[in-house]
PyMOL commands that place a pseudoatom at each C-alpha (Angstrom):
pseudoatom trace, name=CA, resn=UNK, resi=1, chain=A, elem=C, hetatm=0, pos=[83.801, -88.841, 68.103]
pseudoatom trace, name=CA, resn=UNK, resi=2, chain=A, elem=C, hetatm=0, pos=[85.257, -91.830, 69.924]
pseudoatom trace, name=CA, resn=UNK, resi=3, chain=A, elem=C, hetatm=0, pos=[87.197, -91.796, 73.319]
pseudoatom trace, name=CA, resn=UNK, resi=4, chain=A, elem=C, hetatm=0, pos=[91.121, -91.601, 72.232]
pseudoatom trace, name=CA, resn=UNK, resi=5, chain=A, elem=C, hetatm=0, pos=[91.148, -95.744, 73.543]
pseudoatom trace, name=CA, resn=UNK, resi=6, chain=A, elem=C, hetatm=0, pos=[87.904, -96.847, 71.800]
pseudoatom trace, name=CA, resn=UNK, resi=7, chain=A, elem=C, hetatm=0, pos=[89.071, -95.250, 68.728]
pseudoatom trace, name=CA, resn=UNK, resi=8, chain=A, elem=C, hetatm=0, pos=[92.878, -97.308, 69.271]
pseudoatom trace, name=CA, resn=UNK, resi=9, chain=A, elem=C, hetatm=0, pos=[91.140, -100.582, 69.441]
pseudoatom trace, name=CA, resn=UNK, resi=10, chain=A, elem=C, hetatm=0, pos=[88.724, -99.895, 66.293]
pseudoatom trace, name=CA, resn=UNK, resi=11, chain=A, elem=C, hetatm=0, pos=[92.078, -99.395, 64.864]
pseudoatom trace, name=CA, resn=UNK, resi=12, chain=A, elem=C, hetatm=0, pos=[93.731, -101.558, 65.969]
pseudoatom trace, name=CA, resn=UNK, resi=13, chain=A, elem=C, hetatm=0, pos=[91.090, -103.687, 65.086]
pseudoatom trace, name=CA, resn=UNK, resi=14, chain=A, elem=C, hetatm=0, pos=[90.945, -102.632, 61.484]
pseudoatom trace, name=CA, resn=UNK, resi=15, chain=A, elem=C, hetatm=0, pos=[94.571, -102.922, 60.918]
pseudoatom trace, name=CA, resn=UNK, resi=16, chain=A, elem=C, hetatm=0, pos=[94.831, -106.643, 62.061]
pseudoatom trace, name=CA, resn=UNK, resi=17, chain=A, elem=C, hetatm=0, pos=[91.616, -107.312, 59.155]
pseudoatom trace, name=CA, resn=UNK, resi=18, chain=A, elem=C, hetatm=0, pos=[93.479, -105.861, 56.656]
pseudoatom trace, name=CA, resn=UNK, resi=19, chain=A, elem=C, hetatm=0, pos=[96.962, -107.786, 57.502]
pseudoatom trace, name=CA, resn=UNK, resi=20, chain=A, elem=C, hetatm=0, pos=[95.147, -111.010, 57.760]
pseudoatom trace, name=CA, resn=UNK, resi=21, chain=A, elem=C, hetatm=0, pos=[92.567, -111.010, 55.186]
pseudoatom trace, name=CA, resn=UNK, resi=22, chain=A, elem=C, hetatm=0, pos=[93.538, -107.809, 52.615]
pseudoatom trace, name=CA, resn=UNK, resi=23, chain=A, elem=C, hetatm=0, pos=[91.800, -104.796, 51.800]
pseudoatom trace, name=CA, resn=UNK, resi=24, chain=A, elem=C, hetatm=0, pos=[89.199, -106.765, 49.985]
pseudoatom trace, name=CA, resn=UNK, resi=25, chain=A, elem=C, hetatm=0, pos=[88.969, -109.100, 53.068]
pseudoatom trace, name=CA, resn=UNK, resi=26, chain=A, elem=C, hetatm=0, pos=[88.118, -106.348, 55.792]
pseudoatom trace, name=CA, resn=UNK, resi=27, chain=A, elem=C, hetatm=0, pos=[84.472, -105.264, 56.904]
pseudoatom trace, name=CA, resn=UNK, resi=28, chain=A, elem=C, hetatm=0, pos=[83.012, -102.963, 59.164]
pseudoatom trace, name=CA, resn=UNK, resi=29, chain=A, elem=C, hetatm=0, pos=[81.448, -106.379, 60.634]
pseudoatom trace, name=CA, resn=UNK, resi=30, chain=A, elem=C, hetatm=0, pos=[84.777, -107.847, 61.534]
pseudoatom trace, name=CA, resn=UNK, resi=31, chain=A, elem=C, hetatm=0, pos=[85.999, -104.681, 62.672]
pseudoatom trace, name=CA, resn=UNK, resi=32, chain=A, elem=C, hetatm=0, pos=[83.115, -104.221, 65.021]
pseudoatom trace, name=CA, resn=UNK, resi=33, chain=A, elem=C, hetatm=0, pos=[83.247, -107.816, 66.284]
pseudoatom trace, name=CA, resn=UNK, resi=34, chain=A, elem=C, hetatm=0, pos=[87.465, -107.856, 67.118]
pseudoatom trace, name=CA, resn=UNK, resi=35, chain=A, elem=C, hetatm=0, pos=[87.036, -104.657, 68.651]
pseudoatom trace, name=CA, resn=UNK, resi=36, chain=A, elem=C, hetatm=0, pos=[83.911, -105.391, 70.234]
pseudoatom trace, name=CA, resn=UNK, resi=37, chain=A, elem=C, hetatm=0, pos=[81.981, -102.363, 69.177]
pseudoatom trace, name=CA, resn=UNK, resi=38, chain=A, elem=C, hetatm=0, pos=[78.563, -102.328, 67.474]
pseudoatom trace, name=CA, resn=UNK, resi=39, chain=A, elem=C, hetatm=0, pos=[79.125, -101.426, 63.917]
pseudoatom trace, name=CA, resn=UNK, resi=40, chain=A, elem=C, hetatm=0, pos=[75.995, -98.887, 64.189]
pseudoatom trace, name=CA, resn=UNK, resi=41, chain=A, elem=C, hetatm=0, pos=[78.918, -97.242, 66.130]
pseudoatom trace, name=CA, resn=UNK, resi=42, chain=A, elem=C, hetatm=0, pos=[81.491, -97.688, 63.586]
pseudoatom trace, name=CA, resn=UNK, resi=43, chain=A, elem=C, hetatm=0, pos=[79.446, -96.006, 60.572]
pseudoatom trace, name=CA, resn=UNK, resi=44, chain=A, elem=C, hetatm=0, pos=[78.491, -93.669, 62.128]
pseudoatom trace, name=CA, resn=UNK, resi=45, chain=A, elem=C, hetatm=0, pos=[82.238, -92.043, 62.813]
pseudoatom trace, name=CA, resn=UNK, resi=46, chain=A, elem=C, hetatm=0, pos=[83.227, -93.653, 59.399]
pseudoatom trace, name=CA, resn=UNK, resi=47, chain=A, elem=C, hetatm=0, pos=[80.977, -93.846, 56.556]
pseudoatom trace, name=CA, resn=UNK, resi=48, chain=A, elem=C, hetatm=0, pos=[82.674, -96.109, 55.246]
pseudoatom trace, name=CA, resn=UNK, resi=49, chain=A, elem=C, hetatm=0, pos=[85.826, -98.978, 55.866]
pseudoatom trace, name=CA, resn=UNK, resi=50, chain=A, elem=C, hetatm=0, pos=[87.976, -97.222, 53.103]
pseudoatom trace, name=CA, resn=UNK, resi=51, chain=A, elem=C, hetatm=0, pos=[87.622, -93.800, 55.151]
pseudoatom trace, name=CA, resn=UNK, resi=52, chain=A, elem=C, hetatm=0, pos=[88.208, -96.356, 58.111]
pseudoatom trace, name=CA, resn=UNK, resi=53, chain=A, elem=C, hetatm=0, pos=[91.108, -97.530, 56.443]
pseudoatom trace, name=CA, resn=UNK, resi=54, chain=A, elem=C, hetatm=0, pos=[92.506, -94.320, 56.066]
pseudoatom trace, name=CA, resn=UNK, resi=55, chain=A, elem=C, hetatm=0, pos=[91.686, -93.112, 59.201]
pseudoatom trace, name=CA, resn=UNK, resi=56, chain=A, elem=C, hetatm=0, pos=[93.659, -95.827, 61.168]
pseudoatom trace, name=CA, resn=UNK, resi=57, chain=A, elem=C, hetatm=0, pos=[96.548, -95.451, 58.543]
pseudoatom trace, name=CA, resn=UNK, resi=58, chain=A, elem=C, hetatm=0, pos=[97.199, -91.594, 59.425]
pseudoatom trace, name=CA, resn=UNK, resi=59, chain=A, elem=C, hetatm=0, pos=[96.422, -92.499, 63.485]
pseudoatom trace, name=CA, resn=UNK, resi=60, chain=A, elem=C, hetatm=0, pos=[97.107, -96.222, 64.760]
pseudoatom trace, name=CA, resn=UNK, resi=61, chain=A, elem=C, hetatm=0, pos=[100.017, -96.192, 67.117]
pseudoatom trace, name=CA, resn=UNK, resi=62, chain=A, elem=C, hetatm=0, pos=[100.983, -99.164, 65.045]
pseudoatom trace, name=CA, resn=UNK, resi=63, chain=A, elem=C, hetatm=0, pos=[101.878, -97.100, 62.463]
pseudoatom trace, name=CA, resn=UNK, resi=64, chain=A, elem=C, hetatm=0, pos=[103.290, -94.361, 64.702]
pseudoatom trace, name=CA, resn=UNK, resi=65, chain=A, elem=C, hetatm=0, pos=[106.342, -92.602, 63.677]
pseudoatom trace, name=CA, resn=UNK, resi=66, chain=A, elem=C, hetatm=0, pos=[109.497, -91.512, 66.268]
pseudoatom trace, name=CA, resn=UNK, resi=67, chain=A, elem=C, hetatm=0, pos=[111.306, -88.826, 64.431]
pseudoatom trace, name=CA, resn=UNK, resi=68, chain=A, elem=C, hetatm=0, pos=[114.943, -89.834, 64.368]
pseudoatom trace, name=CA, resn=UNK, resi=69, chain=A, elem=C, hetatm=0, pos=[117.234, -87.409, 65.779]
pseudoatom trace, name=CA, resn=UNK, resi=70, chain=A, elem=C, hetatm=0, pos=[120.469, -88.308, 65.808]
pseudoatom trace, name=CA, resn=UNK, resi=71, chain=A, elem=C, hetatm=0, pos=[122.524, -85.598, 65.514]
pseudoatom trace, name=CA, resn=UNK, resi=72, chain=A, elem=C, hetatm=0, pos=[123.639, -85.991, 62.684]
pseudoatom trace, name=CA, resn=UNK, resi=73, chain=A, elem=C, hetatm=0, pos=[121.751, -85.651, 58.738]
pseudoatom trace, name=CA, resn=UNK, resi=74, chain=A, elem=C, hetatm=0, pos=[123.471, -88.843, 57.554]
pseudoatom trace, name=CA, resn=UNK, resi=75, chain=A, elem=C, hetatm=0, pos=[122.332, -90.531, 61.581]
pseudoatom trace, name=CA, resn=UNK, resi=76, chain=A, elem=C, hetatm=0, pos=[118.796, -89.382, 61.050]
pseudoatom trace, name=CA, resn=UNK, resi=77, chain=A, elem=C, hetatm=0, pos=[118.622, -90.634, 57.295]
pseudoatom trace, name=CA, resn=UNK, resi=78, chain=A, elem=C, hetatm=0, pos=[119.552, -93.841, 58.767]
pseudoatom trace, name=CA, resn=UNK, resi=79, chain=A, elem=C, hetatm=0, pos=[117.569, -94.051, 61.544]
pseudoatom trace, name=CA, resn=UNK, resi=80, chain=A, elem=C, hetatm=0, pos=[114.780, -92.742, 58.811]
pseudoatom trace, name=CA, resn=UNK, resi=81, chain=A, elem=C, hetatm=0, pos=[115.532, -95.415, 56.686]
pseudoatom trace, name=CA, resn=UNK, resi=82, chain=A, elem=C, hetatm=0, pos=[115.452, -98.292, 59.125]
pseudoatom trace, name=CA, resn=UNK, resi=83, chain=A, elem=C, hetatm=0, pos=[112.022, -97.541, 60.014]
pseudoatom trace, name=CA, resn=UNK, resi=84, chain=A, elem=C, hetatm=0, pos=[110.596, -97.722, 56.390]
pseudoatom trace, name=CA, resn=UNK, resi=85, chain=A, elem=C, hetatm=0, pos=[112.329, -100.880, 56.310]
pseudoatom trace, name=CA, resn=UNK, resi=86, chain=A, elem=C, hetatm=0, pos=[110.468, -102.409, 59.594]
pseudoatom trace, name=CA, resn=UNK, resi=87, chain=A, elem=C, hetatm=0, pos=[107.389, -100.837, 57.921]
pseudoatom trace, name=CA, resn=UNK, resi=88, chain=A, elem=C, hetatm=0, pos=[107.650, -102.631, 54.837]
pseudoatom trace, name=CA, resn=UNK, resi=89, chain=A, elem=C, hetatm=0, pos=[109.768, -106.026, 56.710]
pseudoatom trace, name=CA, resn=UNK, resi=90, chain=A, elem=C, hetatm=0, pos=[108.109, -106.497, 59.780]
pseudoatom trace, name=CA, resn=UNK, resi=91, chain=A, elem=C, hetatm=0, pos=[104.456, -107.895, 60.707]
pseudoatom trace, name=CA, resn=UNK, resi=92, chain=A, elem=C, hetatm=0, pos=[101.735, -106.834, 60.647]
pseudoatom trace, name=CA, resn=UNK, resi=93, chain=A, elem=C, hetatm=0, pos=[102.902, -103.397, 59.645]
pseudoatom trace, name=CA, resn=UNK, resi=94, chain=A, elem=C, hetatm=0, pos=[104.269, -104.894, 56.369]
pseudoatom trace, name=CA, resn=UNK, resi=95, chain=A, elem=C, hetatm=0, pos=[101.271, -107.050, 55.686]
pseudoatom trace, name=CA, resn=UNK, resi=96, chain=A, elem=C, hetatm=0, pos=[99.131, -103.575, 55.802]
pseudoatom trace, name=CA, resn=UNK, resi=97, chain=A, elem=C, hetatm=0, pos=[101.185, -101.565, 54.018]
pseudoatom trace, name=CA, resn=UNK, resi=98, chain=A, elem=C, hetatm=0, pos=[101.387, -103.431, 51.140]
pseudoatom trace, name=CA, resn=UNK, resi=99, chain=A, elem=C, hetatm=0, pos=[97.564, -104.355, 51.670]
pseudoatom trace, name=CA, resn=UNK, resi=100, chain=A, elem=C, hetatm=0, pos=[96.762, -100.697, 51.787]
pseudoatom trace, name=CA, resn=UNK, resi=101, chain=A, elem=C, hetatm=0, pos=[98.563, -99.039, 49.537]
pseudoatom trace, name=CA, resn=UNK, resi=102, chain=A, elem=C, hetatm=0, pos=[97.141, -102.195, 46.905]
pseudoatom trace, name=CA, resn=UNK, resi=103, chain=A, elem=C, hetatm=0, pos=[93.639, -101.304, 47.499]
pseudoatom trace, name=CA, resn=UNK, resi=104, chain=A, elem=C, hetatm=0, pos=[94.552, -97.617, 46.955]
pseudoatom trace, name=CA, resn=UNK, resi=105, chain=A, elem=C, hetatm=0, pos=[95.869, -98.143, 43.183]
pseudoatom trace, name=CA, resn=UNK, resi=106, chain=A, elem=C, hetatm=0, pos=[91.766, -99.151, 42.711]
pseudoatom trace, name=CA, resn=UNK, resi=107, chain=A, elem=C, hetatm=0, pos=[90.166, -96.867, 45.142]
pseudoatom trace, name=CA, resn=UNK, resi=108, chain=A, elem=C, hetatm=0, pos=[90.151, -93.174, 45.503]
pseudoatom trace, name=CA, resn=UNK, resi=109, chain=A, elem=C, hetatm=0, pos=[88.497, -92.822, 48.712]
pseudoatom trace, name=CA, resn=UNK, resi=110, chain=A, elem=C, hetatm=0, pos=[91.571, -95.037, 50.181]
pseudoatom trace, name=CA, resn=UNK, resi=111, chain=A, elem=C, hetatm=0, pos=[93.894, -93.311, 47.943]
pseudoatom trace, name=CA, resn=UNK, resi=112, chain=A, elem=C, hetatm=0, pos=[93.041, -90.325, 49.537]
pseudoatom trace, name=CA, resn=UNK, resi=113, chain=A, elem=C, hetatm=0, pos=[93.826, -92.087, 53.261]
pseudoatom trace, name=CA, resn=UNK, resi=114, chain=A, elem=C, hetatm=0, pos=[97.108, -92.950, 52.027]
pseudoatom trace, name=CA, resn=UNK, resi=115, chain=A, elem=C, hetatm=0, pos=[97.532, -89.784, 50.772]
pseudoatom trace, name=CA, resn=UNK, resi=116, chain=A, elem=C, hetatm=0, pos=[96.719, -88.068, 54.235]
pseudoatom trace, name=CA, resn=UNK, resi=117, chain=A, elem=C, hetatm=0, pos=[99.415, -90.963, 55.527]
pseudoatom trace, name=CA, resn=UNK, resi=118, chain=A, elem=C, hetatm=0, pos=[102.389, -89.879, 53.587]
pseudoatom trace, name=CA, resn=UNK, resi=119, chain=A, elem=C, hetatm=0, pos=[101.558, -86.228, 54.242]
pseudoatom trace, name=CA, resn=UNK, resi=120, chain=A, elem=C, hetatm=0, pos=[101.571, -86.917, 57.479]
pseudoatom trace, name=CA, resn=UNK, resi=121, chain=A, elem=C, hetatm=0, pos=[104.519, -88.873, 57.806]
pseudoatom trace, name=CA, resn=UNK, resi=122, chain=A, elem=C, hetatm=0, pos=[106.770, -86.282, 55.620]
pseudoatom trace, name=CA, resn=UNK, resi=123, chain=A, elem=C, hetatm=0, pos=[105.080, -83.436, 57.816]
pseudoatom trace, name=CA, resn=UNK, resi=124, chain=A, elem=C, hetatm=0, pos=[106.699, -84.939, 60.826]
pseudoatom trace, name=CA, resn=UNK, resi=125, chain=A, elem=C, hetatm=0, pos=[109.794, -85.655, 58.923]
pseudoatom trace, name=CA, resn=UNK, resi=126, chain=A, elem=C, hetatm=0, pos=[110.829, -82.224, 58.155]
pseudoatom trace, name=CA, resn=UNK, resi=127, chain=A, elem=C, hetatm=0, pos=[112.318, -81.919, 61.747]
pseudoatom trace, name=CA, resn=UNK, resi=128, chain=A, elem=C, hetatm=0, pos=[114.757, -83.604, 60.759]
pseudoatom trace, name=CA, resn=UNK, resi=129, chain=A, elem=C, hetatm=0, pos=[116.013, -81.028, 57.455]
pseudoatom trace, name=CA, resn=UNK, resi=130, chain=A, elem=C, hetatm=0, pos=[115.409, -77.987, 59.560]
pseudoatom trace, name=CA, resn=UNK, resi=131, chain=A, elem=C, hetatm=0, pos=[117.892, -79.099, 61.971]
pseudoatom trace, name=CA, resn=UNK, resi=132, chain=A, elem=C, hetatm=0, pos=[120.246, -80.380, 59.581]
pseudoatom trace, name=CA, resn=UNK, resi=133, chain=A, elem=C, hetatm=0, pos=[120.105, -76.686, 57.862]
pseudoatom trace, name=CA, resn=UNK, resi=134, chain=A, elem=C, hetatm=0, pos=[120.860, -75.115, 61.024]
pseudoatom trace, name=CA, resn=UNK, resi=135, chain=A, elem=C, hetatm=0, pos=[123.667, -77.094, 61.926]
pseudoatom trace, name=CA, resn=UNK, resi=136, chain=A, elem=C, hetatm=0, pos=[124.582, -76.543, 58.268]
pseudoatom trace, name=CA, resn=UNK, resi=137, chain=A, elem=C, hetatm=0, pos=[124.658, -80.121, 56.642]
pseudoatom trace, name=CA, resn=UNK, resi=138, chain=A, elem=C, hetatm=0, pos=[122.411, -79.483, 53.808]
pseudoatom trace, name=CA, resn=UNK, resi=139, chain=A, elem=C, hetatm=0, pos=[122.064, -76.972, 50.980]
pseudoatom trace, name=CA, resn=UNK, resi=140, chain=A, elem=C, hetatm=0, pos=[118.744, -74.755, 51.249]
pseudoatom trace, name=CA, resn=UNK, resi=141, chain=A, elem=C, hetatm=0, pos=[118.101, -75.111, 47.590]
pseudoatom trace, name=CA, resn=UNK, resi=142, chain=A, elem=C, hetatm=0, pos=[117.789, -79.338, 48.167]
pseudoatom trace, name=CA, resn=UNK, resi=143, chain=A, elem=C, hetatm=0, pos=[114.604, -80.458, 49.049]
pseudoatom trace, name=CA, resn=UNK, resi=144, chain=A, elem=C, hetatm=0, pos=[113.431, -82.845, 51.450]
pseudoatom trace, name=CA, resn=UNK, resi=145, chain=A, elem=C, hetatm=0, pos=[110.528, -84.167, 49.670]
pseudoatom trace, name=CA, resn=UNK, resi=146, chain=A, elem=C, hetatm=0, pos=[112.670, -85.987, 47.167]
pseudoatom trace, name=CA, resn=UNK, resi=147, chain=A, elem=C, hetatm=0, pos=[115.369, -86.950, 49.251]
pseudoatom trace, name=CA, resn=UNK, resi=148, chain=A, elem=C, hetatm=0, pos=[112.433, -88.937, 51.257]
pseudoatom trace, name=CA, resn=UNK, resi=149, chain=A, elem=C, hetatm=0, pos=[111.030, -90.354, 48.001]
pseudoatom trace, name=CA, resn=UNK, resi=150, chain=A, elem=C, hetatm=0, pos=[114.821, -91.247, 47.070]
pseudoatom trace, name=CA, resn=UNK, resi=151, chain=A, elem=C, hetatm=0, pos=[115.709, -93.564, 50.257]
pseudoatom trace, name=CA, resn=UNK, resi=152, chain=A, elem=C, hetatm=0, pos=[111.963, -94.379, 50.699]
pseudoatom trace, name=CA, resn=UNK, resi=153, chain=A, elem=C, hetatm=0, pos=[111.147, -95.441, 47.211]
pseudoatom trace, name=CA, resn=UNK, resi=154, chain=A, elem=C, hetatm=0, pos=[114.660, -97.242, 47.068]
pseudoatom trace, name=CA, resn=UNK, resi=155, chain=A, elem=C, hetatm=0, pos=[113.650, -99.178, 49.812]
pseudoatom trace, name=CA, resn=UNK, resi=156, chain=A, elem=C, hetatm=0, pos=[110.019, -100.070, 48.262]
pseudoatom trace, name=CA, resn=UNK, resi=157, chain=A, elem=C, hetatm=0, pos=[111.401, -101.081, 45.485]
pseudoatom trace, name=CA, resn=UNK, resi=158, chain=A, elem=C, hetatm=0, pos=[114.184, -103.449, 46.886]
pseudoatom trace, name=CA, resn=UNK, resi=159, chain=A, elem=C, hetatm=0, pos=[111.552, -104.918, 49.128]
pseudoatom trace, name=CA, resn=UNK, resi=160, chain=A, elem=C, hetatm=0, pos=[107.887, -105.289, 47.623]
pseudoatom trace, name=CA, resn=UNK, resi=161, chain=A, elem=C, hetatm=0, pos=[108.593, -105.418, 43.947]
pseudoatom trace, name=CA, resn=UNK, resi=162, chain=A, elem=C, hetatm=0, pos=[112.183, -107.505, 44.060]
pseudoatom trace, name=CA, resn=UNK, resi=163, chain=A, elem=C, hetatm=0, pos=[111.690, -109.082, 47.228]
pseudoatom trace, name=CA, resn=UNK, resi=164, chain=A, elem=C, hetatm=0, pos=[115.283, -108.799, 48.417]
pseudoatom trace, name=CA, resn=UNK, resi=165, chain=A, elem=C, hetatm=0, pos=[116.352, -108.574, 51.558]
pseudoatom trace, name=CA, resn=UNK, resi=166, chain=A, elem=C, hetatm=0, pos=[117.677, -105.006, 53.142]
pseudoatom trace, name=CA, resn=UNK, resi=167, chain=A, elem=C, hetatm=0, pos=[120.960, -104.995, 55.406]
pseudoatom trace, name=CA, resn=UNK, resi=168, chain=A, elem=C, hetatm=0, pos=[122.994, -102.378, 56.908]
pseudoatom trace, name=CA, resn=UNK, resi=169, chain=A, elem=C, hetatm=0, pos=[124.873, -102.594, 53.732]
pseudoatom trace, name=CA, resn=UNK, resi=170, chain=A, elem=C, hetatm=0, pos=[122.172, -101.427, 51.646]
pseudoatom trace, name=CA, resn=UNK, resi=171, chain=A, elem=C, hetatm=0, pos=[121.131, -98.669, 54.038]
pseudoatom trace, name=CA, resn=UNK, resi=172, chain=A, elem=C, hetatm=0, pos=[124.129, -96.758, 54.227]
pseudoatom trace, name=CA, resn=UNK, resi=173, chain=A, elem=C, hetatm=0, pos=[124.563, -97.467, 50.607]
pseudoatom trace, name=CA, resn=UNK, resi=174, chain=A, elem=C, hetatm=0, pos=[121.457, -95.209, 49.382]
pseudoatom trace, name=CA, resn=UNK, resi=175, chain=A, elem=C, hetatm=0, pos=[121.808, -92.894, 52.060]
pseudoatom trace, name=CA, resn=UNK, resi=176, chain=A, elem=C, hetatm=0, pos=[125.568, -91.909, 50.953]
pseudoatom trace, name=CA, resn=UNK, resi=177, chain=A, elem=C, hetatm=0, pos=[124.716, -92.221, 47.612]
pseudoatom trace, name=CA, resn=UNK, resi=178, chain=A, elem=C, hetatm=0, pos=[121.758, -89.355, 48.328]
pseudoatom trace, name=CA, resn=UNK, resi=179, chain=A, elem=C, hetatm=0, pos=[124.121, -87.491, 50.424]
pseudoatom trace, name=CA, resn=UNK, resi=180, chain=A, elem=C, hetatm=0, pos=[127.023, -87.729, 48.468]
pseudoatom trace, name=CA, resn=UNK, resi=181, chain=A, elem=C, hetatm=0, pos=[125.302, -88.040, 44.984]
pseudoatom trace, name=CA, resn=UNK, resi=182, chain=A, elem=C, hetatm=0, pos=[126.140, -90.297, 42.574]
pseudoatom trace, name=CA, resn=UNK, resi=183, chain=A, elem=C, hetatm=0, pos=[129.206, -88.471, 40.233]
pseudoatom trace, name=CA, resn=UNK, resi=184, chain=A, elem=C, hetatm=0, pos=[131.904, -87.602, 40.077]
pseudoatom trace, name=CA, resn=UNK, resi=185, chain=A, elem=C, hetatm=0, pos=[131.170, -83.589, 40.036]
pseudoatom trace, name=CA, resn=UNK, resi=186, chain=A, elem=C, hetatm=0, pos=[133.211, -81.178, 37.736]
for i in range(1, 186): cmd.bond("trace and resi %d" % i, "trace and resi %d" % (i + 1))
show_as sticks, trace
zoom trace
């Protein structure tokens, strides 16, 4: 398989295609030629540019995720929250998100890299509910998965499909609205 460098760039590459052209727009021909790699090269560690795709989604540094921790539950939600934001806000990570996860709707082998991208993501977000069990912040029958699709999806929503902007206002609104819930109990 490609050096850990070679295999940045092809990303790198791939992820820049995708941002300025769409899924549609991307080819294992302008890959190879931006990252300056014969495309021989390229199918032969990818088969194809939707397992490409996928590939670079899961393991560009682009894309990387810092795990928030804050100290806090309601710091790390933030912090948690803030970077699906950027994600979704600021180029070219937003322009390949929403490229991506497009494409995906229509195609399973992509769907499948998007898949492995969320899994991924959550996997390295569950730091962050282990530590806020132990310092005793959240129930242990609540689980994380949904509070994740909660603030994520909220934020999705507000910013692909309405196109409205996201402030401070709006993050600590849906993340004291998930902590807090919503009622008045009783």
């Amino acid at each position: 398989m490609a050096g850990a460098r070679r295999r940045q760039e092809i990303f790198m590459a791939t992820l820049e295609l995708v941002a300025e052209r769409g899924y549609d727009g991307l080819t294992v021909e302008g890959v190879a030629e931006r990252s300056g790699v014969n495309k021989t090269t390229i199918y032969r560690w990818w088969p194809s540019k939707s397992a490409l795709l996928g590939d670079a989604l899961v393991e560009a540094d682009l894309l990387a995720l810092d795990t928030p921790d804050t100290g806090s539950l309601r710091g790390d939600l933030m912090a948690l929250v803030n970077s699906v934001v950027r994600l979704l806000t600021a180029p070219p990570m937003a322009d390949v998100a929403v490229a991506a996860l497009g494409a995906a709707a229509r195609n399973p082998e992509l769907a499948a890299g998007t898949q492995r991208f969320f899994r991924d993501r959550f996997a390295q977000e569950t730091t962050i509910f282990e530590q806020a069990l132990g310092r005793g912040e959240l129930k242990p029958e609540v689980d994380p998965m949904a509070i994740v699709d909660l603030l994520a999806g909220a934020v999705w929503l507000r910013v692909v499909f309405r196109g409205l902007p996201v402030g401070e206002d709006f993050t600590e609104g849906i993340v004291d609205v998930v902590m807090g819930g919503a009622g008045r109990g009783g």
